[in-house]
C-alpha positions as protocol buffer text, in pm:
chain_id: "A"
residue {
  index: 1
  type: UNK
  ca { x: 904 y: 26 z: -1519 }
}
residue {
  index: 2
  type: UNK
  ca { x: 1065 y: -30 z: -1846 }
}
residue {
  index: 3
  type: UNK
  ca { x: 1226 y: 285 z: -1870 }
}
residue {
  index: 4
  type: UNK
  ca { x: 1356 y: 252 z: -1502 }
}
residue {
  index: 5
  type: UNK
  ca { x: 1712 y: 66 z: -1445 }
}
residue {
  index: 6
  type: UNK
  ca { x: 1770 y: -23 z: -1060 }
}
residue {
  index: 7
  type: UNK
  ca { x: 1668 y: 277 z: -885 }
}
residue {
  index: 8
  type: UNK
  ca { x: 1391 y: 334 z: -578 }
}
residue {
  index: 9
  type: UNK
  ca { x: 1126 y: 532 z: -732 }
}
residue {
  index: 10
  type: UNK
  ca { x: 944 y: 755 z: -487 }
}
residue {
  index: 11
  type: UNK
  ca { x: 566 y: 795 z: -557 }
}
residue {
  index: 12
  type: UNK
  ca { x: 280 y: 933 z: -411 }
}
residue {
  index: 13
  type: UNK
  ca { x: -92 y: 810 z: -375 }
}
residue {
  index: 14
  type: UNK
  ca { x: -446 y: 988 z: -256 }
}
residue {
  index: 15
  type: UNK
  ca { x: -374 y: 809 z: 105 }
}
residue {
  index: 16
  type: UNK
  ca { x: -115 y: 1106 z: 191 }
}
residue {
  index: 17
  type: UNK
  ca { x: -424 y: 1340 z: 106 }
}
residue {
  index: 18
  type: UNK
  ca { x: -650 y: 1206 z: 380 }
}
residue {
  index: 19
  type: UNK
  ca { x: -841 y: 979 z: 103 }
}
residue {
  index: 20
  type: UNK
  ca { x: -977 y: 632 z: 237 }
}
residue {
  index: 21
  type: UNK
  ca { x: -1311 y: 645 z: 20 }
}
residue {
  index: 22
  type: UNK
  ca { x: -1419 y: 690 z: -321 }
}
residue {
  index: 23
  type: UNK
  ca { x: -1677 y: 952 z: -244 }
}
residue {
  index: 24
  type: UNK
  ca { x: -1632 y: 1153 z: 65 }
}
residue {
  index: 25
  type: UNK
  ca { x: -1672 y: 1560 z: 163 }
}
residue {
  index: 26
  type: UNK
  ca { x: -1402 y: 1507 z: 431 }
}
residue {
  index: 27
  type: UNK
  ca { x: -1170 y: 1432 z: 164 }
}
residue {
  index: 28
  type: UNK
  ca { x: -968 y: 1664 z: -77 }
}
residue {
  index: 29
  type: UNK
  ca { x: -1113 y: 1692 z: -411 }
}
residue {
  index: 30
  type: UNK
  ca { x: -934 y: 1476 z: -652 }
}
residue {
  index: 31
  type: UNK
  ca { x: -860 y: 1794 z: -890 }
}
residue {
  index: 32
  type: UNK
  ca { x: -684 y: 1959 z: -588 }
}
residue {
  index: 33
  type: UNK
  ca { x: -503 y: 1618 z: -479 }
}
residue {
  index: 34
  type: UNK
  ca { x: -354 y: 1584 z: -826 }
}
residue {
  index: 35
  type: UNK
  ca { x: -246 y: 1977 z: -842 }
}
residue {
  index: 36
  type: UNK
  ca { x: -38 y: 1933 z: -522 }
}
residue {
  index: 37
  type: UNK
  ca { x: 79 y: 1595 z: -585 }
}
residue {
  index: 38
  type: UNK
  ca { x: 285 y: 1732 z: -911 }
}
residue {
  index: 39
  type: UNK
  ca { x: 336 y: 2088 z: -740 }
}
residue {
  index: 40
  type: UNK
  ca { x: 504 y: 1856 z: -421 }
}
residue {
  index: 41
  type: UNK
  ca { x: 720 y: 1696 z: -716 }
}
residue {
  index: 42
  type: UNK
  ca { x: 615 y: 1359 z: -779 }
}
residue {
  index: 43
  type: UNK
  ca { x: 603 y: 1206 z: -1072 }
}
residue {
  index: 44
  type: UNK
  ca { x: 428 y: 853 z: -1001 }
}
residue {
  index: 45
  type: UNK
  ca { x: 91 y: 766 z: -778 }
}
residue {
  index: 46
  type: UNK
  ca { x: -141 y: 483 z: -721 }
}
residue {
  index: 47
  type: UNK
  ca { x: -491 y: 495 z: -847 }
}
residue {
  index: 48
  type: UNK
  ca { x: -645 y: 534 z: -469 }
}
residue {
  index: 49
  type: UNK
  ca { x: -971 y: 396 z: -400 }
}
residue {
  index: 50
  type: UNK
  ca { x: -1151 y: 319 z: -713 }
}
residue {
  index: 51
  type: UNK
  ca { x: -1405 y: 583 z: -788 }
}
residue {
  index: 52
  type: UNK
  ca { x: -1178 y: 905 z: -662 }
}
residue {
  index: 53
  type: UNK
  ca { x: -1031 y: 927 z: -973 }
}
residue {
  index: 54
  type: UNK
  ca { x: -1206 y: 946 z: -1271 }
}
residue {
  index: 55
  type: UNK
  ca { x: -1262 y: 592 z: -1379 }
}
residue {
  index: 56
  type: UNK
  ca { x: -1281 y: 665 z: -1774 }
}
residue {
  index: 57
  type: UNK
  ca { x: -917 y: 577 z: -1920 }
}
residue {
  index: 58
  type: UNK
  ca { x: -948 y: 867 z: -2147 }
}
residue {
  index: 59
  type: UNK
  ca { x: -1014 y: 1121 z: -1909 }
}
residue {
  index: 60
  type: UNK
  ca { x: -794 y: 1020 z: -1661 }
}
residue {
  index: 61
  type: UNK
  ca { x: -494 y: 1025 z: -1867 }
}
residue {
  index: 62
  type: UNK
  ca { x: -570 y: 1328 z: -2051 }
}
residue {
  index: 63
  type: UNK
  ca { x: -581 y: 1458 z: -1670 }
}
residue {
  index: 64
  type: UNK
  ca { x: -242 y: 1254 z: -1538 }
}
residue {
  index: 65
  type: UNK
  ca { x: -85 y: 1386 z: -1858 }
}
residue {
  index: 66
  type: UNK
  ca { x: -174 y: 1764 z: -1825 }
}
residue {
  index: 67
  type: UNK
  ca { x: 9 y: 1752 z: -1505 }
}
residue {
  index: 68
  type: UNK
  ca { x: 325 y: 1503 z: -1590 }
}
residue {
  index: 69
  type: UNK
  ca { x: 175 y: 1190 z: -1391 }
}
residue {
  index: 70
  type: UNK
  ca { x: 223 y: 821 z: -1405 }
}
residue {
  index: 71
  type: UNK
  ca { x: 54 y: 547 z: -1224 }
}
residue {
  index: 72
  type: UNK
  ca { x: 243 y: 284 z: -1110 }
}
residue {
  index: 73
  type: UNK
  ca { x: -41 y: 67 z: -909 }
}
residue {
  index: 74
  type: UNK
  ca { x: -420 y: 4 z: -793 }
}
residue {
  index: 75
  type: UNK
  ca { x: -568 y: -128 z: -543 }
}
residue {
  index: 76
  type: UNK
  ca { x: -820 y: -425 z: -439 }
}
residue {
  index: 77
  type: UNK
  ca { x: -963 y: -575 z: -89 }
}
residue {
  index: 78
  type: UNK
  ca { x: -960 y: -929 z: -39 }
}
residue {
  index: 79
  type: UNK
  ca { x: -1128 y: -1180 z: 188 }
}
residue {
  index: 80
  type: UNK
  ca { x: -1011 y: -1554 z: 87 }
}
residue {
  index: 81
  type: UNK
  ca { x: -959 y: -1686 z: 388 }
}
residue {
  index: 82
  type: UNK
  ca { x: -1396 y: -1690 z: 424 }
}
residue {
  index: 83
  type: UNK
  ca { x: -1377 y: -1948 z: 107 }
}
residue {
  index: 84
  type: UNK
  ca { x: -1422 y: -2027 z: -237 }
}
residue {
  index: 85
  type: UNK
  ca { x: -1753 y: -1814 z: -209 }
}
residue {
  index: 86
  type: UNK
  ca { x: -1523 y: -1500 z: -171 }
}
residue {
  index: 87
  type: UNK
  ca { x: -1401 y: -1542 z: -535 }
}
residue {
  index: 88
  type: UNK
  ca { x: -1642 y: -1360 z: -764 }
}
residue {
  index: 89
  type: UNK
  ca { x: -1722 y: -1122 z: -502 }
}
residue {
  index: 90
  type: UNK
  ca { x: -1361 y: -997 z: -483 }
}
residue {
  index: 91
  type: UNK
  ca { x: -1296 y: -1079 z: -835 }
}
residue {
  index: 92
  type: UNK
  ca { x: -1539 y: -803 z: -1016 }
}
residue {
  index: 93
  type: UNK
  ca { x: -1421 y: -473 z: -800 }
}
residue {
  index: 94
  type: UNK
  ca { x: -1102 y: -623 z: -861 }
}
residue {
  index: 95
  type: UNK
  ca { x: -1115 y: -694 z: -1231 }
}
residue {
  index: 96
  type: UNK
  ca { x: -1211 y: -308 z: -1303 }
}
residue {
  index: 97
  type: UNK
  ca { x: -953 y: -180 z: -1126 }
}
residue {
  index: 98
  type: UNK
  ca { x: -689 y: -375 z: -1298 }
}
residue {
  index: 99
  type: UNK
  ca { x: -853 y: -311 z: -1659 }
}
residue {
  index: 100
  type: UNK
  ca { x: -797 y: 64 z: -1526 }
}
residue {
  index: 101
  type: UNK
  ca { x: -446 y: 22 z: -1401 }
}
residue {
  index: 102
  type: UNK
  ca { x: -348 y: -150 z: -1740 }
}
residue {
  index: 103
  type: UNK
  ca { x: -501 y: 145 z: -1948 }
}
residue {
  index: 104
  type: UNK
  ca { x: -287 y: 394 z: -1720 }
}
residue {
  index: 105
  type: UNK
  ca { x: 35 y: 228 z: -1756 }
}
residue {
  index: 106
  type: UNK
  ca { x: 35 y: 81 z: -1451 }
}
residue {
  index: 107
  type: UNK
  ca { x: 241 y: -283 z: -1383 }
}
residue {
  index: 108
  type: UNK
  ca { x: 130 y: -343 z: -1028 }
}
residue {
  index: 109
  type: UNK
  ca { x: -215 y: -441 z: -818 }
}
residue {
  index: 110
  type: UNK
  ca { x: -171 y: -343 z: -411 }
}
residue {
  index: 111
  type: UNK
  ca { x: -373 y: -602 z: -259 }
}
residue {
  index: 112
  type: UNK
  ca { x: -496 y: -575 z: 98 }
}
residue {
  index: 113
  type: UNK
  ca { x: -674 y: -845 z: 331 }
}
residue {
  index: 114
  type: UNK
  ca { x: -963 y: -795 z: 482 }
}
residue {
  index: 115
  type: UNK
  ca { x: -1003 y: -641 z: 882 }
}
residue {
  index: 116
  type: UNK
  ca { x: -1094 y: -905 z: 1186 }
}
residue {
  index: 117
  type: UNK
  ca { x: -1273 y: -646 z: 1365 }
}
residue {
  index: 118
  type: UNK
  ca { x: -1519 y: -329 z: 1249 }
}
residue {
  index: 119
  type: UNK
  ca { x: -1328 y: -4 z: 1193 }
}
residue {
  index: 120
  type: UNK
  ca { x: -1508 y: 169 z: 1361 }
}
residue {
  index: 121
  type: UNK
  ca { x: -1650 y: 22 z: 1648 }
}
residue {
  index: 122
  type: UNK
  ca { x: -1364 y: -237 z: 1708 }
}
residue {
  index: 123
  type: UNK
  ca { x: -1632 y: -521 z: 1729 }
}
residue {
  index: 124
  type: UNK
  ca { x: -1491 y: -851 z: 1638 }
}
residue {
  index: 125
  type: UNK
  ca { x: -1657 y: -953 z: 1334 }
}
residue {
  index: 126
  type: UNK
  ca { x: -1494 y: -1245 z: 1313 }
}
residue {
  index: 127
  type: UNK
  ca { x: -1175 y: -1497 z: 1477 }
}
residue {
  index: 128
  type: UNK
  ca { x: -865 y: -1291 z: 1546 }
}
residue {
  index: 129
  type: UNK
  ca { x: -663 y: -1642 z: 1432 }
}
residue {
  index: 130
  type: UNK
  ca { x: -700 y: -1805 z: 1130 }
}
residue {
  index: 131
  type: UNK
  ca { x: -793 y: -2206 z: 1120 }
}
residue {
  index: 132
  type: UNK
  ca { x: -562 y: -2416 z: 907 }
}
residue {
  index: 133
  type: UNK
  ca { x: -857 y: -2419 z: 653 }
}
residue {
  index: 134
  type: UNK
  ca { x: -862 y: -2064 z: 647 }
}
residue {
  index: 135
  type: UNK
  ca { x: -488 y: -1980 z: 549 }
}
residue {
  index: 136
  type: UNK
  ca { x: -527 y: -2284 z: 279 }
}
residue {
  index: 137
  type: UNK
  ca { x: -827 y: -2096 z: 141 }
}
residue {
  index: 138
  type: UNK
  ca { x: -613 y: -1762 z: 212 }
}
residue {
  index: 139
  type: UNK
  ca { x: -332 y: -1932 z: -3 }
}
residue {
  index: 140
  type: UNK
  ca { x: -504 y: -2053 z: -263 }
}
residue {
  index: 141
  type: UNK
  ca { x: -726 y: -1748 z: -347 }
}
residue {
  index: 142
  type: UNK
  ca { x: -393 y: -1493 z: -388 }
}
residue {
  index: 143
  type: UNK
  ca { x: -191 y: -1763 z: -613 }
}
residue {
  index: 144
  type: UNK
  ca { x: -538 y: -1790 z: -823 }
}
residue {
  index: 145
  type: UNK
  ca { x: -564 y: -1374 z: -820 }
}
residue {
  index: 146
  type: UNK
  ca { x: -225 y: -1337 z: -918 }
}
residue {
  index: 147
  type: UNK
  ca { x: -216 y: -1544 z: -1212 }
}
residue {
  index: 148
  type: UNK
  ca { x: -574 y: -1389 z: -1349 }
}
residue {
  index: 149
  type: UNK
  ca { x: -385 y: -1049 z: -1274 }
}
residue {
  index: 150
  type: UNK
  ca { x: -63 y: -1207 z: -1508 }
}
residue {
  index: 151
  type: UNK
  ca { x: -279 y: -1379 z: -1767 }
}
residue {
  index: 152
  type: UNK
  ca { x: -546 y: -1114 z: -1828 }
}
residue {
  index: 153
  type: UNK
  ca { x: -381 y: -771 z: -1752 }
}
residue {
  index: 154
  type: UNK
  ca { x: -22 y: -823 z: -1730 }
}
residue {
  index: 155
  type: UNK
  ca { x: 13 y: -714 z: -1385 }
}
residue {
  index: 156
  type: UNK
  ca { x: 147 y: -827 z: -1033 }
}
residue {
  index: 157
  type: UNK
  ca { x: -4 y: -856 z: -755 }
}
residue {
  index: 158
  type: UNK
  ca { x: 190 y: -710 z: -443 }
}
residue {
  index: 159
  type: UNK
  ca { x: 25 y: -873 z: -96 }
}
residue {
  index: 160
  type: UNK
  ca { x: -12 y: -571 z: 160 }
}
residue {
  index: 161
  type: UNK
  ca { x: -6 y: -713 z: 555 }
}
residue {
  index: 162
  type: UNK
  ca { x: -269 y: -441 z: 731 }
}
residue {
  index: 163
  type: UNK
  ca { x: -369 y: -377 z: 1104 }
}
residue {
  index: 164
  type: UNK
  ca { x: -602 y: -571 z: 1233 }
}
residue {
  index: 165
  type: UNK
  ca { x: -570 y: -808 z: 934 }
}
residue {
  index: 166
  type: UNK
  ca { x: -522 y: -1203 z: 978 }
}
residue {
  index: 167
  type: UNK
  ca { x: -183 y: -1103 z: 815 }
}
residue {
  index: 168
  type: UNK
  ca { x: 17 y: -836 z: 1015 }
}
residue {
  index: 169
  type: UNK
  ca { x: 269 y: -983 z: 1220 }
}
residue {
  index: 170
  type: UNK
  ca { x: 617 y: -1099 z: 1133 }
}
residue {
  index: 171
  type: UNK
  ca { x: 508 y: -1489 z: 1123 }
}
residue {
  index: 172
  type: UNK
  ca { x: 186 y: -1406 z: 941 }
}
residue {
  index: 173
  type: UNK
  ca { x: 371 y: -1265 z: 706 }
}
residue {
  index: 174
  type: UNK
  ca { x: 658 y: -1500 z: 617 }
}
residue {
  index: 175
  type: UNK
  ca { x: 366 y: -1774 z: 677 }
}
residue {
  index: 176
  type: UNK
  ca { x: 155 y: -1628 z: 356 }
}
residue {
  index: 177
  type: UNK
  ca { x: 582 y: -1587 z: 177 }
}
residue {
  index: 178
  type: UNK
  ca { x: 635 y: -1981 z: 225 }
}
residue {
  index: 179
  type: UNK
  ca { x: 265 y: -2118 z: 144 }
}
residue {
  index: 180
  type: UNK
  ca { x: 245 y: -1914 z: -216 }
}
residue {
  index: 181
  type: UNK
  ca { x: 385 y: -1910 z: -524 }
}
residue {
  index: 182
  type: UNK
  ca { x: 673 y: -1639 z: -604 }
}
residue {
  index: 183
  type: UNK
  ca { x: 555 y: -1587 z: -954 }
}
residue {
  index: 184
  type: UNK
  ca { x: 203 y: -1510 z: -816 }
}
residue {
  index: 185
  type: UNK
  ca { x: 246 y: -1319 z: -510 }
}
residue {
  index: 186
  type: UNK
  ca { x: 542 y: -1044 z: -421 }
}
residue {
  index: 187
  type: UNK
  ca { x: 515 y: -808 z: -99 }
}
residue {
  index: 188
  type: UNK
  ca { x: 414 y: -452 z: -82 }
}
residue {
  index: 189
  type: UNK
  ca { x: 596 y: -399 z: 204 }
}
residue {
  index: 190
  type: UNK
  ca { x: 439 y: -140 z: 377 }
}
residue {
  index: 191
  type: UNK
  ca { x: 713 y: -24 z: 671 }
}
residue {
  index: 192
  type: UNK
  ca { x: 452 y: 149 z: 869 }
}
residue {
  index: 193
  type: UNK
  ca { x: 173 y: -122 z: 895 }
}
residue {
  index: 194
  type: UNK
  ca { x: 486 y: -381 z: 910 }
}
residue {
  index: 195
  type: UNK
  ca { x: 596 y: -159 z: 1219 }
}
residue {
  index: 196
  type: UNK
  ca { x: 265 y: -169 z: 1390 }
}
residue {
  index: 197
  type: UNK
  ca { x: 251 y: -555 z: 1308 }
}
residue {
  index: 198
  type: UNK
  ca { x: 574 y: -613 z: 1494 }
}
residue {
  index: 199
  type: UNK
  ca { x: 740 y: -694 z: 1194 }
}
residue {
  index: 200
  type: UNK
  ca { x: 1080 y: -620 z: 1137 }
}
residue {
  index: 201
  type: UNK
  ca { x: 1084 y: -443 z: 725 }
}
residue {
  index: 202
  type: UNK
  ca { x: 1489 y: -482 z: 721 }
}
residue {
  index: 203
  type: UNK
  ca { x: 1486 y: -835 z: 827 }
}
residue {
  index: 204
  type: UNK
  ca { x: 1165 y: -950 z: 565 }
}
residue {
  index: 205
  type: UNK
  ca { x: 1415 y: -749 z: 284 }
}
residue {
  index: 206
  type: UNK
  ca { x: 1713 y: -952 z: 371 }
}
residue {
  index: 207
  type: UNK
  ca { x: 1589 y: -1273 z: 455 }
}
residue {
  index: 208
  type: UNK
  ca { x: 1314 y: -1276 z: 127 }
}
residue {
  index: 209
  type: UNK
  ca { x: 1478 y: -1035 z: -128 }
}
residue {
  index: 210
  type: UNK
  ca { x: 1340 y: -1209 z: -420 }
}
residue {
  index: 211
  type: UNK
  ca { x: 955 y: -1179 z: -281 }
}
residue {
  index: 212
  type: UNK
  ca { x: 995 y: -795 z: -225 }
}
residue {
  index: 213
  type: UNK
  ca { x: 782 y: -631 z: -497 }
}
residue {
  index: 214
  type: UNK
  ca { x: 680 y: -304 z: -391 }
}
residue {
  index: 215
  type: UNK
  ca { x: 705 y: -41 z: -110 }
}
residue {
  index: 216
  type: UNK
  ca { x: 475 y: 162 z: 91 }
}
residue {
  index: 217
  type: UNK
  ca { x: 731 y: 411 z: 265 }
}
residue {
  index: 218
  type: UNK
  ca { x: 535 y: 528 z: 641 }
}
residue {
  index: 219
  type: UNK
  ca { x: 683 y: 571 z: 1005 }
}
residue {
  index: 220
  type: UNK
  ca { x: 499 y: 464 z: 1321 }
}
residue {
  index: 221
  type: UNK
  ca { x: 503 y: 717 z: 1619 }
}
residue {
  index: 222
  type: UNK
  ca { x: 672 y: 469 z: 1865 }
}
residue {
  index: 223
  type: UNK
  ca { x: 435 y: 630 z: 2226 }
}
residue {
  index: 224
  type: UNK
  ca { x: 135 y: 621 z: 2049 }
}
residue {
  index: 225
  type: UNK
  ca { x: 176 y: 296 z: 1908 }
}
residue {
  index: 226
  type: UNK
  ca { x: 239 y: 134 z: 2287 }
}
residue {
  index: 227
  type: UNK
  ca { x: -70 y: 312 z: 2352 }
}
residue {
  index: 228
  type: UNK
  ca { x: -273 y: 147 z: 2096 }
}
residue {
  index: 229
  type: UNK
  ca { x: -187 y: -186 z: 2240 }
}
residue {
  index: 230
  type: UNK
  ca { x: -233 y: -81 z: 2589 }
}
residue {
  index: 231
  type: UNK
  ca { x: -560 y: 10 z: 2486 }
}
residue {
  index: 232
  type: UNK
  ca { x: -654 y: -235 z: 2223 }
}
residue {
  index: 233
  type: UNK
  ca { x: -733 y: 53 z: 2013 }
}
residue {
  index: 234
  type: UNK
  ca { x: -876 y: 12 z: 1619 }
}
residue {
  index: 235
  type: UNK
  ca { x: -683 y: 60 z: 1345 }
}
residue {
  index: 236
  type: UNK
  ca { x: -919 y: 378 z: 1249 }
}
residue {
  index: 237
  type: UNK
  ca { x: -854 y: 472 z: 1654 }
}
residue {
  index: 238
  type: UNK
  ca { x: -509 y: 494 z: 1604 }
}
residue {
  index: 239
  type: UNK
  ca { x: -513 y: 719 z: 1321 }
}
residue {
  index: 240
  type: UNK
  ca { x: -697 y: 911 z: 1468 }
}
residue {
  index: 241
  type: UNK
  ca { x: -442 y: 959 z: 1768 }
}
residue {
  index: 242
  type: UNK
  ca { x: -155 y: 1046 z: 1543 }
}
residue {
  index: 243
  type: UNK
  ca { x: -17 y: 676 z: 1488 }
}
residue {
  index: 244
  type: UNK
  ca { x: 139 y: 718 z: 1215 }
}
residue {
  index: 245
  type: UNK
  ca { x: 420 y: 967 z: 1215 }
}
residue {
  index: 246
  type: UNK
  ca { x: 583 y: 1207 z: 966 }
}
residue {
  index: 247
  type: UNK
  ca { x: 961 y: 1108 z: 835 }
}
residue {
  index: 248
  type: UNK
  ca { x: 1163 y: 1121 z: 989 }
}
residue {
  index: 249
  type: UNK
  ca { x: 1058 y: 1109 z: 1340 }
}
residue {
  index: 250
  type: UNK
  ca { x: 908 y: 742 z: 1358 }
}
residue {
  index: 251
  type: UNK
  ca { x: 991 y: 384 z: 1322 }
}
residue {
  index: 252
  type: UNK
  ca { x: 1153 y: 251 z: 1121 }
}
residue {
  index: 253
  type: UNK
  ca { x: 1458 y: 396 z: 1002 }
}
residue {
  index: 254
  type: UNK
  ca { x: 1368 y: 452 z: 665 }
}
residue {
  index: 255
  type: UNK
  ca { x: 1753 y: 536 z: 561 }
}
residue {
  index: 256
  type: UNK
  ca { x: 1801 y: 170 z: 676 }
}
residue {
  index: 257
  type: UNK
  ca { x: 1527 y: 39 z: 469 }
}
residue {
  index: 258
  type: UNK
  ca { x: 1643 y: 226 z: 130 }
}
residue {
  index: 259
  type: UNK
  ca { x: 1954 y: 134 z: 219 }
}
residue {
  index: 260
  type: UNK
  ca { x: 1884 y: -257 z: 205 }
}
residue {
  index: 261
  type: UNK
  ca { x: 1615 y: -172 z: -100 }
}
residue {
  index: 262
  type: UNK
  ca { x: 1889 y: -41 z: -288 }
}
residue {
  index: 263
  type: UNK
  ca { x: 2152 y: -345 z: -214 }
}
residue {
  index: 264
  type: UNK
  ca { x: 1831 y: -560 z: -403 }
}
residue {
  index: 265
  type: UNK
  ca { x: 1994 y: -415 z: -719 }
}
residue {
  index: 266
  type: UNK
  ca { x: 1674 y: -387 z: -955 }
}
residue {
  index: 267
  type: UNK
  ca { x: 1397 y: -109 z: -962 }
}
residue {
  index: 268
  type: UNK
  ca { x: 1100 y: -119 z: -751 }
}
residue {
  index: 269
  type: UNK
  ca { x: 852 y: 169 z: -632 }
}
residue {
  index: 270
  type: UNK
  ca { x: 859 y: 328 z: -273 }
}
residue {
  index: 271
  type: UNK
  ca { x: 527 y: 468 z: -283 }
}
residue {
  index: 272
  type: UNK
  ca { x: 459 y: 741 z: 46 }
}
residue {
  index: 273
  type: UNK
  ca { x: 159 y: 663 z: 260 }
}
residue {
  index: 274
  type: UNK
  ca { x: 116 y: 893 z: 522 }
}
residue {
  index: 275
  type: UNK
  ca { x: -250 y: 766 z: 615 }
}
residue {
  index: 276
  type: UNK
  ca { x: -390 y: 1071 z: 788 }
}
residue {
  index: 277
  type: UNK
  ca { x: -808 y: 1037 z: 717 }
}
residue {
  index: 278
  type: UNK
  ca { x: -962 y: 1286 z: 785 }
}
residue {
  index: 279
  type: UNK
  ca { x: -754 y: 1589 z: 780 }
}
residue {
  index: 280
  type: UNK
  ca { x: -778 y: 1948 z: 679 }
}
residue {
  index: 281
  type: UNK
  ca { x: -687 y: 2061 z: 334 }
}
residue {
  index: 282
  type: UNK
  ca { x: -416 y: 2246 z: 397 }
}
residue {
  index: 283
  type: UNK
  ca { x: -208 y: 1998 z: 562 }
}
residue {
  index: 284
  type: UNK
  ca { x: -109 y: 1697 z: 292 }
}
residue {
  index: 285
  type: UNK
  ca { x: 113 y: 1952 z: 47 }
}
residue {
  index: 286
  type: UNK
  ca { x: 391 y: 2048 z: 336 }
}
residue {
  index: 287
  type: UNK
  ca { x: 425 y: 1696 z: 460 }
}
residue {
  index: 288
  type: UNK
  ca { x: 465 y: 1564 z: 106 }
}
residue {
  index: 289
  type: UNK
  ca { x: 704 y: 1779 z: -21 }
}
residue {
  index: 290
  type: UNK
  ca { x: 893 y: 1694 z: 301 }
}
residue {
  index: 291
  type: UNK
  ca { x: 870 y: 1376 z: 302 }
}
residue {
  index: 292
  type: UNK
  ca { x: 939 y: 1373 z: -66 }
}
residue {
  index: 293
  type: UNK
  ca { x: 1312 y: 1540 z: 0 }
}
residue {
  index: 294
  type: UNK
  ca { x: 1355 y: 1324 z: 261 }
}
residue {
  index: 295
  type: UNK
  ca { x: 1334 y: 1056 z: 97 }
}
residue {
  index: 296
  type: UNK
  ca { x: 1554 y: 1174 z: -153 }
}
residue {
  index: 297
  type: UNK
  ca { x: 1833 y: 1197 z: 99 }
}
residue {
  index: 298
  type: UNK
  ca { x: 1831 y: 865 z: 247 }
}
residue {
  index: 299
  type: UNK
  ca { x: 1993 y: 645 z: -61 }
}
residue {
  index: 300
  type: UNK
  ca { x: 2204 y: 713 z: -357 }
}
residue {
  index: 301
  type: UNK
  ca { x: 2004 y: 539 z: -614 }
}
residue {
  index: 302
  type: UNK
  ca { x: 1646 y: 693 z: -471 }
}
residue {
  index: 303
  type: UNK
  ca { x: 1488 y: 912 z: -762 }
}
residue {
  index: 304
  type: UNK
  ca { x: 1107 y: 1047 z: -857 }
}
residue {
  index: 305
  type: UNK
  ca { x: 1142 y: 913 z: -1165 }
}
């Protein structure tokens, strides 16, 4: 973001196309994804699930540059909180991804935590609450991730709470904000999953500006989220019955949360997620170029680029 001086930079990433996998015939072709995402008018996306894009550096930015794209971040799965043995097996899928997001540009790693309970089936896999052991190892493993992300790659890592993650309430969150270290770990606060969490997305801005790294910009229909927890529903489950919501009809008032974004005075990435897998073709390109103007309505300092 060298180029960028205090502004919200609105991005775009292969989530708002339906795209959860690296390989998948439900999901728009990555050609078509990054036609639409510069004919929606974006300028900056995220990387996606590794494997959607091409993976060569060369290719890939001979294709982001054809069309006037940047990357601003990747992403990476986690599961510290099962122990030291979790290290090398997140470390490897994470390591290419960063050597990718480097070669692109990109300053940031999105780093999400892994699920309590299948997808799918909503089976418990494992304990809904943490031990104390577990959030030490949970600690420890993101501080040592984010300074091999520094020290190797030059990137930061931006902690992502998720549904049906150990970390998705309010408490979980600010729990993981006091027990790591600021220069290792900011937030990608993502309003929609924060939302679903129960966590407030104004009140984590104001009461921890300095640990606010990165945004994912969603809305959470309000009635289908109180039927998800009347139901106990999956996080897949509730995608799948129109959880999340387009902007601005959902929760939270995004004009309020570029509006305290804006007040942190320095440039950071609002990157829209409009998590809709699977969905037909056609429907990504209207919502993002929505969303997109949106967006660009709600703060005075809010730009693509």
């Amino acid at each position: 973001m060298t180029d960028i001086e205090n502004k919200l930079i609105i991005g775009t990433a292969p989530d708002s196309w339906g795209v959860w996998f690296a390989d998948d015939p439900k999901q728009t072709p990555w050609e078509r994804f990054l036609d639409e995402v510069a004919e929606a008018g974006y300028k900056w996306i995220e990387l996606g699930p590794y494997g959607y894009l091409p993976t060569d550096p060369s290719r890939l930015a001979d294709e982001l540059k054809a069309r006037d794209l940047q990357v601003s971040a990747g992403t990476v799965f986690t599961a510290f909180h099962r122990g030291r043995d979790q290290w090398e097996e997140a470390w490897e899928p994470a390591r290419r991804v960063a050597e990718l997001t480097a070669a692109m540009g990109g300053e940031h790693i999105v780093v999400i935590p892994a699920m309590w309970r299948d997808d799918v089936t909503g089976a418990a896999v494992e304990n809904e609450v943490l031990t104390p052991d577990q959030w030490d190892s949970l600690f420890k493993g993101h501080d040592e991730l984010g300074r091999r992300l520094g020290e190797q790659f030059g990137l930061k890592q931006q902690f992502h709470s998720h549904a049906d993650s150990h970390v998705q309430g309010q408490a979980d969150i600010e729990r993981l904000l006091e027990n790591t270290d600021p220069e290792l770990l900011t937030l990608c606060l993502d309003t929609g999953h924060a939302e679903y969490g129960g966590a407030s997305s104004v009140d984590l801005i104001r009461k921890y500006p300095e640990r606010i790294g990165y945004l994912h910009l969603k809305q959470i229909n309000p009635d289908v989220l109180a039927k998800v927890r009347a139901e106990n529903m999956t996080w897949a489950a509730a995608n799948t019955a129109g959880v999340m919501a387009e902007p601005p009809s959902g929760l939270p008032d995004l004009r309020e949360v570029i509006e305290a974004v804006e007040g942190l005075d320095r440039p950071i990435f609002g990157i829209v997620e409009q998590d809709m897998y699977p969905v037909a073709f056609d429907v990504p390109l209207p919502i993002a170029q929505r969303t997109r103007n949106y967006l660009l309505s709600c703060g005075s300092r809010t730009r693509i680029s």
